[in-house]
C-alpha positions, 0 to 999 in steps of 0.5 A: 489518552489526551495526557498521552497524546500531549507527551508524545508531542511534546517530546516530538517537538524536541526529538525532531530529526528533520528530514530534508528534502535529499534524505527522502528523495533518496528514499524512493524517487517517487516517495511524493505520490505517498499510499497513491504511489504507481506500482513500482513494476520497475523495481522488481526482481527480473532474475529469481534466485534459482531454488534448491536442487529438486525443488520445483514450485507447484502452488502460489498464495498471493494477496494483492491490494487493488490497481491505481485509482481515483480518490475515494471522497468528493471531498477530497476534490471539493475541499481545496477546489472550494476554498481556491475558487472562494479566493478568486471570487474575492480577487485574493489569488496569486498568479500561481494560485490561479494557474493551481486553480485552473489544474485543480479544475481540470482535476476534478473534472477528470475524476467526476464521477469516479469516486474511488474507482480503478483507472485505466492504469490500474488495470495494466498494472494487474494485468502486467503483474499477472503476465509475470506471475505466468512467465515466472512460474510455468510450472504452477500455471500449466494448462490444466491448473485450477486457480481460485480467486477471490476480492472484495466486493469493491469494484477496484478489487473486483477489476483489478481481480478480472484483469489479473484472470484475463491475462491469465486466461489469455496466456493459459486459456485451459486453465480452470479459474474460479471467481468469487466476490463476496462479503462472505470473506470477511478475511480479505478485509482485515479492518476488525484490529483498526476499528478496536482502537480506531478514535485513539489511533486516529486521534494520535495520528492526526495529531502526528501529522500536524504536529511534524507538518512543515511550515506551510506559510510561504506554501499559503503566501505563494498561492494566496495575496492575503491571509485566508480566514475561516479556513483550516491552514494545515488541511488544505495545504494537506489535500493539495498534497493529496492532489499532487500525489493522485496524479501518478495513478490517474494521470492527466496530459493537460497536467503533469503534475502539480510540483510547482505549488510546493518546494521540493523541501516543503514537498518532501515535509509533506510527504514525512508527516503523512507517512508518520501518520499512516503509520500510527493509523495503520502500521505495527506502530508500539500504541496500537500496531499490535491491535491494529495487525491483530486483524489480519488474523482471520486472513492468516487462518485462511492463508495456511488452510489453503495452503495446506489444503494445496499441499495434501491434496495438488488440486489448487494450483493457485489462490489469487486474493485482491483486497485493501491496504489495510489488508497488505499492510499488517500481513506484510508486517506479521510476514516479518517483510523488512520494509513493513515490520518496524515496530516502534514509537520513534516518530521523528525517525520511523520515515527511515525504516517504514514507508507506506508507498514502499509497503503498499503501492497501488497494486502492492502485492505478497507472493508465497510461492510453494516448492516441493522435491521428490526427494525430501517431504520439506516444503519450502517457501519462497516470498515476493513483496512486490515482485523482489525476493525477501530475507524475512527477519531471523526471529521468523525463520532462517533460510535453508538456502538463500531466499528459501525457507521451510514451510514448517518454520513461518507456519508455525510461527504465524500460528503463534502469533494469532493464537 
């Protein structure tokens, strides 16, 4: 693996197409909050394409990641609080190191405690999604609908799930809601591919992220009035991109942002080369992604028996299912998702084409919405990633009208997929 990973760096080294500061900006404007991006609510489809005539929607299947949240980790926080207040102590800080220093500090005390748990923004963003979900689609959530919701047992999961069922509740108050917490759904968790491959993944993606990190030199001379020894140089330059990027899911008034610690260039660079390494650790990459989406498996299993379920028998009106990124990721890339099914080893490039804070953004979600006709037994389809209607690629499934498809065709295909 070694010898594996050491030619894929060095053609990296001698492919690397930078990617500048206006190229990723164009991308997303919001690309520097990366996996901690803020539901993009903004961006979604605010008229839907009306459906075939005679078709009406009666069953949603949906899969979220949970809301907006604090870092998981102490150490998150700790590592670059640690090192900056080590450089104080020893009177080796900048001005500008010490005015990071000082946010930095207020940072951590705003997430003391907090680990990994859902912030007040999280919540709004499942409730607004929710709310959506209603207006969208009255005919699924009518006043007797029966809605089944499950999540993990992680508390982001589990508020992010409550919060969704409140606004329901509140906008159907005769609805019949069913939730569940439990380990018992091991579906929702998706981690069985990741964990198969998981040293050598992590190895090549750590490995990418340093090898396509900027160069983080005048970023240390700006924060630091000598040479840091005994640190790693790479990993705190990386966390204090982390600190930056966590402020748009747990905003703080006393600081807006953290823009000042690194150029737009440097910031954008930061951004590409974690991007490359989410995607060798968690996306249908060409080393492992076929593994790795091979644990989403259980969850499509769970996908179509429900759905079929909902198609004979009408009693479910809706499957709500609040999980991870882990979770989101993979089903969005066997979904055929534009933005999340490239498959490729081109690391210099893949930033074009894949984008985790497009993929899964705090609150990501996929919507299957299910419509039937009186006129013809052919259900159809129609799919949301993140509220905006998807061409799914042709190798899947070709539209019978615009953006829908028949249930026959992406069941089928799903199906020879985890066989």
């Amino acid at each position: 693996m070694k010898t594996i990973l050491l030619l894929i760096l060095s053609l990296a080294v001698v492919s690397t197409t930078a990617q500048n500061a206006k190229e990723v900006t164009s991308f997303d404007k919001e690309y520097k909050y990366e996996l901690y991006r803020p539901y993009p609510a903004e961006y979604r489809d605010k008229s839907l394409t009306k459906a075939p005539k005679g078709y009406k929607p009666f069953y949603m299947s949906h899969l979220a990641r949970h809301g907006s949240r604090w870092h998981s980790g102490v150490k998150t926080y700790q590592y670059p609080l640690n090192i900056l207040n080590a450089a104080d102590k020893a009177g080796e800080l900048t001005q500008l190191g010490k005015r990071y220093l000082n946010d930095l500090r207020i940072i951590v005390a705003d997430a003391e405690n907090r680990d990994g748990e859902l912030s007040p923004l999280g919540f709004e963003q499942h409730r607004s999604v929710a709310e959506r979900m209603v207006k969208n689609f009255p005919e699924i959530f009518h006043k007797n609908c029966y809605i089944d919701c499950r999540s993990t047992t992680v508390q982001r999961c589990i508020l992010s799930m409550a919060s969704a069922v409140r606004q329901i509740s509140r906008m159907v108050p005769t609805s019949n809601i069913r939730m569940e917490s439990s380990d018992g759904n091991t579906y929702l968790k998706a981690y069985a591919g990741l964990n198969t491959v998981k040293q050598d993944a992590r190895g090549l993606s750590d490995s990418l992220h340093y090898a396509y990190m900027p160069d983080i030199n005048p970023f240390l001379n700006r924060i630091f009035t000598k040479p840091q020894q005994g640190i790693d140089h790479k990993k705190f330059a990386h966390y204090s991109f982390l600190m930056g990027a966590i402020l748009g899911s747990t905003p703080i008034a006393e600081v807006p942002n953290l823009d000042y610690i690194f150029t737009e260039e440097e910031r954008a660079g930061m951004w590409r080369a974690s991007n490359i390494r989410r995607y060798a650790l968690t996306g249908p990459s060409k080393p492992f992604g076929k593994v790795i989406v091979s644990g989403i498996y259980p969850f499509v299993e769970n996908f179509i028996t429900t759905a079929d379920r909902a198609i004979a028998q009408g009693d479910e009106q809706a499957t709500l299912r609040f999980a991870h990124d882990v979770t989101v990721i993979p089903f969005a890339a066997i979904l055929g998702i534009k933005c999340a099914d490239t498959v490729t080893d081109d690391w210099a490039n893949v930033s074009y084409k894949w984008r985790i804070n497009e993929v899964t953004p705090m609150g990501a979600n996929i919507q299957v919405i299910f419509y039937r006709s009186k006129r013809s037994d052919e259900i159809l389809v129609k799919i949301l990633h993140n509220e905006r209607e998807q061409i799914i690629d042709n190798n899947i499934a070709t539209p019978v009208e615009s953006v829908y498809y028949r249930w026959s065709d992406i069941r089928n295909y799903l199906l020879s997929q985890i066989k």
